[in-house]
N, C-alpha and C positions, 0 to 999 in steps of 0.2 A: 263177373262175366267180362271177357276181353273185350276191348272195343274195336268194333270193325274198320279198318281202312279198304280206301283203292274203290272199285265197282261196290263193292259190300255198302260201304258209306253214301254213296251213291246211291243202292236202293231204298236204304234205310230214310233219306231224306227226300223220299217220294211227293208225299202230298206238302211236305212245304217250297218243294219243287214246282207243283202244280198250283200252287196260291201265291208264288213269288215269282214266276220265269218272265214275267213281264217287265220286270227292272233292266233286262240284259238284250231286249228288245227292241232293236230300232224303230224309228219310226220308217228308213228305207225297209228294211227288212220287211215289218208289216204289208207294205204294197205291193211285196212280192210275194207272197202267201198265197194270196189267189191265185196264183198264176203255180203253184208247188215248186217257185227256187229258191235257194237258199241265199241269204244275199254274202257280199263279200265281208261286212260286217261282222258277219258271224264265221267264216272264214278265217278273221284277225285275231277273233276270239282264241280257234283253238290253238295257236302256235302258243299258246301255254302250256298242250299237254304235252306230253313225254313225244320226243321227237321221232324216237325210234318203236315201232307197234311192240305189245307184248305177244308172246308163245301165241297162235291160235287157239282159239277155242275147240277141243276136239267134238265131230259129228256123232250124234249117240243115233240117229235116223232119217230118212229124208222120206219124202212120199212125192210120187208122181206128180202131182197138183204144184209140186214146186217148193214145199217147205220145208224146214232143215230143221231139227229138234237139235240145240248144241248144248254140252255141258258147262255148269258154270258154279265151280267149286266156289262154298263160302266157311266162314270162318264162324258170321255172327247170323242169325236171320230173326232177331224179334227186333221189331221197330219200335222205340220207346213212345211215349208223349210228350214229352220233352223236343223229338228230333221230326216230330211231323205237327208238333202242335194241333194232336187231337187229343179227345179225351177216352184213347183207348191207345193198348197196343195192337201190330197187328203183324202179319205174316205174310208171306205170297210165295208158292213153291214156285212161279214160272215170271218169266218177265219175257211180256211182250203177249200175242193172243190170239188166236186163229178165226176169232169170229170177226176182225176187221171192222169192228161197231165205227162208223164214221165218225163220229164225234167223241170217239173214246178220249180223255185227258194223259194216258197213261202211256202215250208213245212218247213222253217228254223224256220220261224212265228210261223206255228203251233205250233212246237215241243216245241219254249221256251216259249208258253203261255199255255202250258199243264202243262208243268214242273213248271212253277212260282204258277198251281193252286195242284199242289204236286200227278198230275198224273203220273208222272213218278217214284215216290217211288211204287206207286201199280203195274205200268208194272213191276219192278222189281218181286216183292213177288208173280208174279203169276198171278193175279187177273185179268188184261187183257191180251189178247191175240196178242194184236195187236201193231207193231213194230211201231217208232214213222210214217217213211213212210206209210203206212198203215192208221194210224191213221189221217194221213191228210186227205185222202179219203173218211172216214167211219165215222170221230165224227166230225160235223161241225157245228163252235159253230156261234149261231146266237144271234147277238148284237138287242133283239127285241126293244129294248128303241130307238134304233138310231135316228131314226124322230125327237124322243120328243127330245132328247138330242143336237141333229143340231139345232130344231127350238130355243133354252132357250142359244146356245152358240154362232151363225155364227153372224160374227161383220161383213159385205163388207169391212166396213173400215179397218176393220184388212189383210183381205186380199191381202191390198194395188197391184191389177191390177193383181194378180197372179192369173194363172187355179186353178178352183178345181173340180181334177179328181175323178173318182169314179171307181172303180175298178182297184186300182193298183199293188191289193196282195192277189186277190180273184175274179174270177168272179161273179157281181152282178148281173148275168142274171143267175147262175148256178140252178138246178134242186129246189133249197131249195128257190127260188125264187118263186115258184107258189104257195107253199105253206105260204111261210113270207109274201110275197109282200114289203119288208123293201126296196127294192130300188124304186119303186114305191114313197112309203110314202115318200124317202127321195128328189126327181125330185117335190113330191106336197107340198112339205115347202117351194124348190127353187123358185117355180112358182110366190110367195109372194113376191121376190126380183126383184131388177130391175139393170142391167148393169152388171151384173155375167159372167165369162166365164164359161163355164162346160161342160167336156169333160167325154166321159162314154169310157169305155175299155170291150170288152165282146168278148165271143166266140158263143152264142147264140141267134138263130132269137128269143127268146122270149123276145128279145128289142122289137120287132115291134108290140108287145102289148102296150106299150105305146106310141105309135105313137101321141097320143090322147095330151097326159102332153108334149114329147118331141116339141112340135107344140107350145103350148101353152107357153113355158119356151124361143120359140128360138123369140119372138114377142118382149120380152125384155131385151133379153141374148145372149150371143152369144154362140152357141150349139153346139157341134160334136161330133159324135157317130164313134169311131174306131173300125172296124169287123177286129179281131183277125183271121190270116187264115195263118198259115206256108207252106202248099202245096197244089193245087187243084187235085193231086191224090188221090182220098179215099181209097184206099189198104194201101196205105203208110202213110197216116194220121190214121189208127185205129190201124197202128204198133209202131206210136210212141205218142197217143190220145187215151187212151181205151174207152172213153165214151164221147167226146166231138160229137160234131151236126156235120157232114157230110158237108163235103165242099160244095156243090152244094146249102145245106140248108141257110149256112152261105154269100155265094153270092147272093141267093134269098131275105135274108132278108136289106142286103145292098142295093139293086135295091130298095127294097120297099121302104127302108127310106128317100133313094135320089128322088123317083118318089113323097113323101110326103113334100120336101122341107126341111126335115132334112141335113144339110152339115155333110157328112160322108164319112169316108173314111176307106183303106185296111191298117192295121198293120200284117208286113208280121215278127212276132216275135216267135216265135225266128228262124233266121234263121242258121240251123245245117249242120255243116262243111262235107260235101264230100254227104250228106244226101239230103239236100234243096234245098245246093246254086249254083245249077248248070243252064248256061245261059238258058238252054229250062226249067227248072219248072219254072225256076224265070219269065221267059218270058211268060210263059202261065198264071201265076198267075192275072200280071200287063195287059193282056190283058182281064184275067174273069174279074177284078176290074175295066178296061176300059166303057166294055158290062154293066157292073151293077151302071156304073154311078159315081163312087168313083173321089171323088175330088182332092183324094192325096193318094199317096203310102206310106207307112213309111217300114223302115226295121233294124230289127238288130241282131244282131250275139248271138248264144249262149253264156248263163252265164249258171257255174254250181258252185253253193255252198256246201257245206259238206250233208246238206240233200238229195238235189237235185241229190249228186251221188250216196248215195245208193239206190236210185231210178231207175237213168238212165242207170249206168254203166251194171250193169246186163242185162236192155236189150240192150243194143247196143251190149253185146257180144252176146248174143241168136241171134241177130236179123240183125245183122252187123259185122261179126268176124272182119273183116280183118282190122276195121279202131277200134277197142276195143283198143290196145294196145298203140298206136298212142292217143286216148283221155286219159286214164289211166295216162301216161308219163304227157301229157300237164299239165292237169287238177291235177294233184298231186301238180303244182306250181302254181297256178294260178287260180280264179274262171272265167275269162275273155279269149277270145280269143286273140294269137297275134297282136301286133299292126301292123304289116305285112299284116295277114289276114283280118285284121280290113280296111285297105288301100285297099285291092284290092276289097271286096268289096262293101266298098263307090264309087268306078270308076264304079263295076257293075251296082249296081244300078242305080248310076245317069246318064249311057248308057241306061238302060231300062227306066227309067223312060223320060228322054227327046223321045225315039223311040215312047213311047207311047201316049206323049203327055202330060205327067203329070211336067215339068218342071219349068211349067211362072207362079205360083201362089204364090205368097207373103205370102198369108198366110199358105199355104200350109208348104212353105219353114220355116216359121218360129216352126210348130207344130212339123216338121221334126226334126229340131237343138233341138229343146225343148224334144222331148221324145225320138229318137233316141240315142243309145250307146254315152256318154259322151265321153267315149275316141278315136270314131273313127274319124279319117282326112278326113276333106270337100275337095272334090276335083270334079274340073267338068273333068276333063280329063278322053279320053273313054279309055279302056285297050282293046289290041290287041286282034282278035278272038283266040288265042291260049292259051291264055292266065287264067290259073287254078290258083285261091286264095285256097291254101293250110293250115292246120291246124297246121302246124309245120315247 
């Protein structure tokens, strides 16, 4: 397989992007976060790239509402475990994501694959309007070759026994989905393979349009579709989800999948500190996923990277004063939650999940250690009812 340079290398080095962007992080820059400016700092940074922007990206659609679907030819699109230091590989037809999850980590992606194609010299000069936060929401750039590119590059053998996830830095079910169909396309290359793990990450029942391929793929693969769902309250999920599908939507379509013989399950991610993880949502969640059939629960604690806070921080103060100051302090050192709080809620969880019945599955358990927060402590020990995992 050729190896990819330029933006391509760039997305490929997603999530160790997202576990390492705090080395290149001022401590001015952080105080400006709250505030959504960019400090000069990072400014210094970029006269590293290429002085002169590359060709524009050409517009494949735009809609009313203000967003611009661009194209974004590549070369390479599987991401090793080697180049994300996971233990999987994984894929993403789209960078960047129309549902605006406030706390998404994944605009760090955006931002330095805009800038590598020398969009950020133009936000400078004027020319666009839109801050890079912003710009994850509205320019979403769609990798249309992906298909062809997976079918001419995936080796199994290379894979040697690892998942390959899809959607690990982008929802492939998100709104540009009905129009692309690039995850479709990429599930009807798999279909061609045989003895494959593959694992889909979404927040969106418009998985359960492919119910049809997901079927067909799990006859000689082994399959699982994880429904993205951080709280079954919808008041609270459009406070911190501007445009994501509706809880109720997202357990319906879970039901469906599990009633089609799809093995799927509840990823309850990110769960947010004084916000989420409290024992009655977490309880109510593990028992919708019960009711809709979900084979396994997964969970894991907020991450917040340098993008992702000028995103969040702003609203958690609009929308959560009293614990703003409290993540501000944390998150200044750290893109990860305590290992403290990381502890108490692995006890939570593995309380709810044995109460619910989600305990005794092998496989389960192993998709858990696999996608679950790297650094949180396995523990079956239940924590006392009094007992609050705190963020500091």
């Amino acid at each position: 397989m050729r190896r990819a340079s330029g933006a391509v290398f760039i997305v490929r080095q997603l999530l160790a992007v997202w576990m390492e962007s705090m080395r290149v992080t001022s401590a001015g820059q952080r105080g400006s976060e709250a505030a959504g400016q960019w400090s000069a700092d990072e400014a210094l940074q970029l006269d590293l790239l290429p002085s002169r922007p590359l060709a524009p990206l050409p517009v494949l659609d735009q809609r009313a509402r203000g967003t611009k679907f661009i194209e974004l030819s590549v070369r390479s699109v599987l991401n090793t475990p080697a180049s994300t230091h996971m233990g999987f590989w994984s894929i993403n037809p789209y960078v960047g994501c129309e549902f605006g999850c406030t706390y998404c980590y994944a605009r760090d992606t955006h931002r330095w694959v805009m800038e590598r194609r020398g969009s950020w010299a133009e936000r400078q000069q004027g020319s666009s309007p839109l801050p890079p936060w912003e710009a994850f929401e509205k320019e979403i750039l769609v990798k249309s070759d992906v298909a062809e590119v997976l079918a001419r590059t995936l080796s199994p053998a290379r894979l040697a026994g690892h998942p390959l996830v899809i959607g690990t830095a982008t929802d492939p079910y998100q709104p540009a989905e009905r129009r692309f169909r690039l995850t479709r396309r990429i599930l009807e290359v798999l279909r061609s393979y045989h003895g494959l793990s593959i694992e889909i990450i979404t927040k969106s029942p418009l998985v359960t349009r492919d119910l049809d391929v997901l079927q067909a793929l799990s006859r000689h693969n082994e399959v699982n579709v994880n429904i993205s769902l951080a709280t079954a309250d919808p008041r609270l999920a459009r406070r911190l989800e501007l445009r994501s599908p509706v809880p109720a939507a997202r357990l319906r379509a879970l039901r469906r999948l599990t009633a089609g013989g799809i093995y799927a399950g509840l990823i309850v991610a990110p769960i947010i500190p004084g916000i989420t993880d409290d024992w009655a949502g977490l309880a109510q969640l593990l028992e919708a996923a019960k009711e809709a059939g979900a084979r396994y629960v997964i969970g894991s604690a907020l991450r917040l990277g340098p993008a992702a806070r000028h995103r969040f921080l702003p609203v958690l103060e609009r929308e959560f004063p009293d614990l703003y100051e409290r993540y501000r302090r944390h998150y200044a050192a750290s893109d990860m939650t305590s290992r403290s709080y990381q502890d108490a809620l692995t006890r939570r969880l593995n309380a709810l999940r044995q109460a619910y019945g989600f305990a005794g599955d092998e496989a389960s358990s192993r998709r858990r250690r696999r996608l679950e927060d790297s650094a949180s402590s396995a523990t079956d020990a239940a924590p006392q009812p009094a007992e609050q995992a705190t963020l500091l």
